[in-house]
C-alpha positions as CSV (number, residue, x, y, z in Angstrom):
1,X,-11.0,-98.9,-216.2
2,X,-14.5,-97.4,-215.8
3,X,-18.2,-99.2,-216.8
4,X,-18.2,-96.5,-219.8
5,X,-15.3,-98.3,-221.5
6,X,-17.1,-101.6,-222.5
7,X,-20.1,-99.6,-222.7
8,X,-19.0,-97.6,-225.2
9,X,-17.3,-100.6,-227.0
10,X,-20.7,-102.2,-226.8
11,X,-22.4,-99.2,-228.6
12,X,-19.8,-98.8,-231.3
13,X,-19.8,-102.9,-231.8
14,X,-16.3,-102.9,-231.2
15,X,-16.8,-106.7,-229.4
16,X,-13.2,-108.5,-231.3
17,X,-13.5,-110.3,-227.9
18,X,-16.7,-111.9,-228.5
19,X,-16.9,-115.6,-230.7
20,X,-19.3,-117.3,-232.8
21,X,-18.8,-120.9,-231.9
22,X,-18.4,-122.7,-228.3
23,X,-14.8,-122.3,-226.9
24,X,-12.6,-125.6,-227.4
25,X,-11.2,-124.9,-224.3
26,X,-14.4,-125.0,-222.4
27,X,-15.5,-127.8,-224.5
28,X,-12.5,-129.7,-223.6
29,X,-11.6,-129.3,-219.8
30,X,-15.6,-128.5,-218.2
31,X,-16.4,-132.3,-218.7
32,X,-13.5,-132.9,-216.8
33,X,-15.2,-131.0,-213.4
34,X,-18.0,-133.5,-213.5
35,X,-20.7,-131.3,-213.7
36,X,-24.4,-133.1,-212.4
37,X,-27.8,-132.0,-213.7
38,X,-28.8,-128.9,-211.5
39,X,-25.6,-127.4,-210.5
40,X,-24.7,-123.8,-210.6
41,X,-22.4,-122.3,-212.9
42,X,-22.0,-118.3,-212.7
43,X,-20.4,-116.5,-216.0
44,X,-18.9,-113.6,-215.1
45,X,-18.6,-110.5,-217.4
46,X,-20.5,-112.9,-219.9
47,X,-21.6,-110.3,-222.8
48,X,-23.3,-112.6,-225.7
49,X,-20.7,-115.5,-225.4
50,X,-22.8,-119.2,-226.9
51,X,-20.8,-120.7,-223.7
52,X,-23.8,-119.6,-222.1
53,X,-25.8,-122.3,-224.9
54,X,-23.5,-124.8,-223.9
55,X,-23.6,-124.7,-220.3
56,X,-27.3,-125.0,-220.5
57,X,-27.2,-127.9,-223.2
58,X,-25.2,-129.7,-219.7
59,X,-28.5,-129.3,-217.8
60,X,-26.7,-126.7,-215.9
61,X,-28.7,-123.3,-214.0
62,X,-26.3,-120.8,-215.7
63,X,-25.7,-117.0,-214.2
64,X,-24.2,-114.8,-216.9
65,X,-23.3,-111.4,-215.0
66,X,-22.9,-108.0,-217.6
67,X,-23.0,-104.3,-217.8
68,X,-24.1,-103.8,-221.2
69,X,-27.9,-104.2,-221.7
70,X,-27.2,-104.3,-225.7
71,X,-25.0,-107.4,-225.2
72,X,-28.1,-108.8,-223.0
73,X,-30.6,-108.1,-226.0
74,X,-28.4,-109.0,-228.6
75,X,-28.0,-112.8,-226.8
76,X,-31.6,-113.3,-226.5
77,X,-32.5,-112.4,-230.1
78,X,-29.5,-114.0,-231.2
79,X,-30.1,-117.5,-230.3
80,X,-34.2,-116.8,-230.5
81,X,-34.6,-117.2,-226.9
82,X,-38.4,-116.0,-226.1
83,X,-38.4,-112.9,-223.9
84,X,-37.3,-113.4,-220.9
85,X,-38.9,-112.7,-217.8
86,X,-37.4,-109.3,-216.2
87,X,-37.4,-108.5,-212.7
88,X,-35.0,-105.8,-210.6
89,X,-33.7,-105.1,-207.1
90,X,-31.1,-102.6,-205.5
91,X,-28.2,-104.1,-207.6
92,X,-29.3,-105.7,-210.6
93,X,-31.6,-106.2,-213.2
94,X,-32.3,-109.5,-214.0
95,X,-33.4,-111.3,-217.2
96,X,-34.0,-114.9,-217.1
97,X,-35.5,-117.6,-219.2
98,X,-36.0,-120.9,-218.1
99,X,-32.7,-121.9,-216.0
100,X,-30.9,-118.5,-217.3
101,X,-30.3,-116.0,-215.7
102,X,-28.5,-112.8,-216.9
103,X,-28.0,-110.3,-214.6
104,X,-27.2,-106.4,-215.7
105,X,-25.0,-104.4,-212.9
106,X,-21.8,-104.2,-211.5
107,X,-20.3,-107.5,-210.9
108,X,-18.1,-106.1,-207.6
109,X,-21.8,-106.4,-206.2
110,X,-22.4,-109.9,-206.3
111,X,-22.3,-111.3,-202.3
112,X,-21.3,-114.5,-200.6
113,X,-25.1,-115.2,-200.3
114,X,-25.3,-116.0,-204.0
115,X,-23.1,-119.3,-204.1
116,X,-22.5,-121.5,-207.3
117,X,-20.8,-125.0,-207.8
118,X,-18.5,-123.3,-210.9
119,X,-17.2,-120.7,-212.1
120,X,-16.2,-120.4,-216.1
121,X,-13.9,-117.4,-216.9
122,X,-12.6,-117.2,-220.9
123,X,-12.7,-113.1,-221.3
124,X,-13.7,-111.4,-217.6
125,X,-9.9,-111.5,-215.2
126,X,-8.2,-110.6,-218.6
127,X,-10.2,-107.8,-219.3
128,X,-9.4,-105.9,-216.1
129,X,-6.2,-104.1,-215.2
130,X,-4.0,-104.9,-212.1
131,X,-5.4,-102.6,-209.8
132,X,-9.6,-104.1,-210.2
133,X,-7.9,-108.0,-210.1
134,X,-8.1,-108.3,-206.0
135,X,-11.5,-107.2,-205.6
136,X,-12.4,-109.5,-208.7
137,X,-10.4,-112.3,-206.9
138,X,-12.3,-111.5,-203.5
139,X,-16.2,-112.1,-205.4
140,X,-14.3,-115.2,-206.8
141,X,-13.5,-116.4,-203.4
142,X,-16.8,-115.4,-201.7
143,X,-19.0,-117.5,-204.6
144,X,-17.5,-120.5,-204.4
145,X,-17.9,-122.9,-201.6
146,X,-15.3,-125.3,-200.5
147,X,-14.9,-127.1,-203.5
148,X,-16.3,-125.7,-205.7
149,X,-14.1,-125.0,-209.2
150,X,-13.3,-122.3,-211.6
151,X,-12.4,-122.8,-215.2
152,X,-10.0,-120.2,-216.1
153,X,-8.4,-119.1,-219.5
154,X,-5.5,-116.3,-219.3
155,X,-3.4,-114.8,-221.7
156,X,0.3,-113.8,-221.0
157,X,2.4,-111.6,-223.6
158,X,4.9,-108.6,-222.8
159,X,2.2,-106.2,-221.9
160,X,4.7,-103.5,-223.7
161,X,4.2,-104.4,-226.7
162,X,0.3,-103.8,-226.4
163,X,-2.2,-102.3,-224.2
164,X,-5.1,-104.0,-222.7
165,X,-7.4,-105.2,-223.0
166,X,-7.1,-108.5,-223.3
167,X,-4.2,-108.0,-220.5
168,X,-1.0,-109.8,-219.9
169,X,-1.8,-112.3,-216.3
170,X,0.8,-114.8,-216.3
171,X,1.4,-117.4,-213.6
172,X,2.9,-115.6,-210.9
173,X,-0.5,-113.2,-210.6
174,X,-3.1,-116.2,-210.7
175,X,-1.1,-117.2,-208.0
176,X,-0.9,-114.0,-206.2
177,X,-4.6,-113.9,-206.7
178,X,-5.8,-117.3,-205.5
179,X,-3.5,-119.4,-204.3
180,X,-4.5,-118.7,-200.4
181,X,-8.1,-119.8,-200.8
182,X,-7.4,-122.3,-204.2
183,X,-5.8,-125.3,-205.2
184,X,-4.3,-124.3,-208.5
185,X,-3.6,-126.9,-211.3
186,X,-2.1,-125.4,-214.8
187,X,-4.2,-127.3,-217.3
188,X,-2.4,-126.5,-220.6
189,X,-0.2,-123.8,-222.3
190,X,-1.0,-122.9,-225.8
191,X,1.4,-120.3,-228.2
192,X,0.1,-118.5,-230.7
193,X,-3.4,-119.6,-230.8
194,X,-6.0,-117.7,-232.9
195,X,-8.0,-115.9,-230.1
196,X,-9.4,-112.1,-231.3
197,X,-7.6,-109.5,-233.7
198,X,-5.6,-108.0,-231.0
199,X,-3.9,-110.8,-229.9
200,X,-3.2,-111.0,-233.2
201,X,-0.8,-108.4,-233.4
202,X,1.2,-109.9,-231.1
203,X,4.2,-111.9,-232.0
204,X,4.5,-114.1,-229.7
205,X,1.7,-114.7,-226.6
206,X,0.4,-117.8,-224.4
207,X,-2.9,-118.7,-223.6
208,X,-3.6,-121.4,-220.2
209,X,-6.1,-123.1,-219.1
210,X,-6.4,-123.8,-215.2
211,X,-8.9,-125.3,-213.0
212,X,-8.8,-123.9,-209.4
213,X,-10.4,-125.4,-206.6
214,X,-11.9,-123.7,-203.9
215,X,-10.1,-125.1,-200.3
């Protein structure tokens, strides 16, 4: 799946992924990682998501990492943020505002040397297909510091009856993924939850909630 697709989706405002409130799930389970005043929390494929507002309101430094400099714009004007300050190197370019940072590039080009006390995933392992998943896994691993813990939400349906994105990543491939470098605890598994007009569709589908912890 190239950059262009959720670029183009971006451009044509086709964003069925994106929510106007706080998820209950992060709501619900990031209290539980005892986040203190200062910490680090990196967003990956983050587009305009109001986590972002919620993470902040914890007195949290919050890294939101995207390709689409629309969805960028769109959360600053949004939520009537004043411009933020923007600055650029090899990679990235990087817009920040107070303790936000939003960073525009690839996210395969984050490095170990940019470390973070969590991680809070709702929409970015989801929206890749099998074959990007390890190298996603592999900037997981390298960001987090023994540890340190990810909040992640996955979906899992028969991936026949509808094609990604969101895709199917059920328990055996979180475990495939992280279980060498994570201690993996299933959190809760939700049918049939309202989560986007594709899911939708579905019939039948599960969404869980697990918190990993970096070994």
């Amino acid at each position: 799946m190239e950059a262009d697709f959720w670029l183009n989706r971006w451009q044509e405002n086709k964003i069925g992924f994106h929510r106007e409130d706080y998820h209950e799930k992060l709501l619900q389970y990031f209290p539980e990682l005892s986040p203190q005043n200062g910490q680090k929390v990196l967003v990956p494929l983050c587009g305009k998501t109001k986590d972002m507002l919620w993470l902040l309101n914890m007195n949290l430094y919050v890294h939101g990492v995207e390709l689409s400099r629309k969805a960028i714009d769109s959360f600053f004007i949004e939520n009537n943020f004043d411009r933020p300050k923007e600055t650029q190197d090899q990679d990235f370019t990087h817009f920040t505002h107070e303790n936000l940072i939003i960073s525009q590039g690839d996210f395969f080009k984050l490095n170990s040397g940019d470390q973070y006390d969590y991680i809070y995933d709702r929409a970015a392992l989801v929206a890749l297909p099998h074959e990007m998943r390890t190298r996603y896994s592999e900037v997981i691993e390298n960001v987090l510091p023994t540890g340190g813990q990810y909040l992640l939400i996955t979906f899992e349906y028969d991936q026949e009856k509808m094609e990604g994105p969101p895709f199917n990543v059920d328990a055996n491939e979180v475990h495939r993924l992280f279980e060498k470098s994570f201690k993996i605890e299933l959190k809760e598994t939700m049918e049939n939850v309202p989560e986007g007009p594709r899911l939708g569709e579905l019939d039948k589908f599960k969404q869980k909630v697990y918190i990993l912890t970096k070994k």
